[in-house]
N, C-alpha and C positions, 0 to 999 in steps of 0.2 A: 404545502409540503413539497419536498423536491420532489422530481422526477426519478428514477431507478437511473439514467445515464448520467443524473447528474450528483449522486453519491458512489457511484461506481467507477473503476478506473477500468480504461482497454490496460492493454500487453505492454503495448507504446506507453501510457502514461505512469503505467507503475514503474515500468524501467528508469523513469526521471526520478519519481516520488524515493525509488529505492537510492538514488545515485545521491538524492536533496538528505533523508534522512541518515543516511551510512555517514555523508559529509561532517555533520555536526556544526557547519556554517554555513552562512549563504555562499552560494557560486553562479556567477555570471554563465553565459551560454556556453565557454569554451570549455569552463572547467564543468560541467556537465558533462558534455560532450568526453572529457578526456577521460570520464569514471568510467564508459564502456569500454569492452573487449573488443577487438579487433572482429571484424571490420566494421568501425566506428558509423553510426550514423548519422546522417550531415547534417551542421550549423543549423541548416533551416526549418528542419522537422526538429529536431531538440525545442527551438524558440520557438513553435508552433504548438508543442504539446507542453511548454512553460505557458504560454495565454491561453491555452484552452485550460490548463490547472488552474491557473489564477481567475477564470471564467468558472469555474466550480467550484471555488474557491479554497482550493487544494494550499495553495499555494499562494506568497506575494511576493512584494520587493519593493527592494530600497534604490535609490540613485547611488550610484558608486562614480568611480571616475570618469570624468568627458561626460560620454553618450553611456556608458557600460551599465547596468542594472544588473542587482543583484538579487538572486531568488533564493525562496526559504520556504520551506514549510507552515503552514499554519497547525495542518490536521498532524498527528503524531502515528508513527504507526502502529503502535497501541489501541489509539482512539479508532483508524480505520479498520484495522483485524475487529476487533468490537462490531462494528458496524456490520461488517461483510458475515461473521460469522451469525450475529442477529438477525441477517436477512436471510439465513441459510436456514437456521431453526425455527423461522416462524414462515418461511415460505415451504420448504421441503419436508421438514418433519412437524408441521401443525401445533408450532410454538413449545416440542417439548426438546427438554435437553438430553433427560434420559435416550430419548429417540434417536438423537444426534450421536450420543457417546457409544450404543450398539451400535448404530451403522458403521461408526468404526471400530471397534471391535470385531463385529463381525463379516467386514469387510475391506478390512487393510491390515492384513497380515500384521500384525503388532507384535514386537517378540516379547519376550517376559519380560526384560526390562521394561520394556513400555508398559506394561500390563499390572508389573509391581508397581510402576509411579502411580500410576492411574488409583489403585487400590488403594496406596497412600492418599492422597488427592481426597478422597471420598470418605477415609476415614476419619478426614481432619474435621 
């Protein structure tokens, strides 16, 4: 079984993972790099936290032109939200979901919209 750091992203990795899946194609380091907001962070930690994804297997890549490799998603972020949130309800709340859907209820200001979808959701 993996390890918790090695199905779980830092701050830094999701920022790539978000930049790989928003893209809907692969993209080499630059174009990575160029999906952040200013003040852009540099070439070398982008390619840093691309091999630590593909070391977790977050992530691969193909040969593109020259030297240039290009990177892509494995994991969807469907499949990761699943994951993270299954590790939320079986570590925090003792595997129950009920337990999970109170704590936000009753502890994230939800306005009735949210509250109507919710009750829809449940009735289905």
């Amino acid at each position: 079984m993996k390890s918790n750091n090695e199905y779980t992203l830092t701050r830094g990795e999701m920022a790539v993972m978000n930049a790989l899946w928003s893209a809907g194609k692969a993209l080499d380091v630059h174009e990575v790099v160029a999906r952040y907001d200013e003040p852009r962070p540099a070439y070398t930690t982008v390619s840093t936290f691309l091999k630590i994804l593909t070391t977790k297997g977050f992530v691969d890549f193909k040969k593109g032109n020259g030297k240039q490799y290009l990177y892509f998603p494995v994991v969807s972020r469907a499949e990761y939200t699943s994951r993270v949130m299954r590790d939320v309800r079986d570590n925090f709340f003792g595997g129950s979901a009920s337990r999970l859907v109170r704590f936000f209820v009753e502890n994230e200001q939800m306005d009735e919209t949210e509250i109507q979808e919710l009750m829809e959701l449940i009735n289905k």
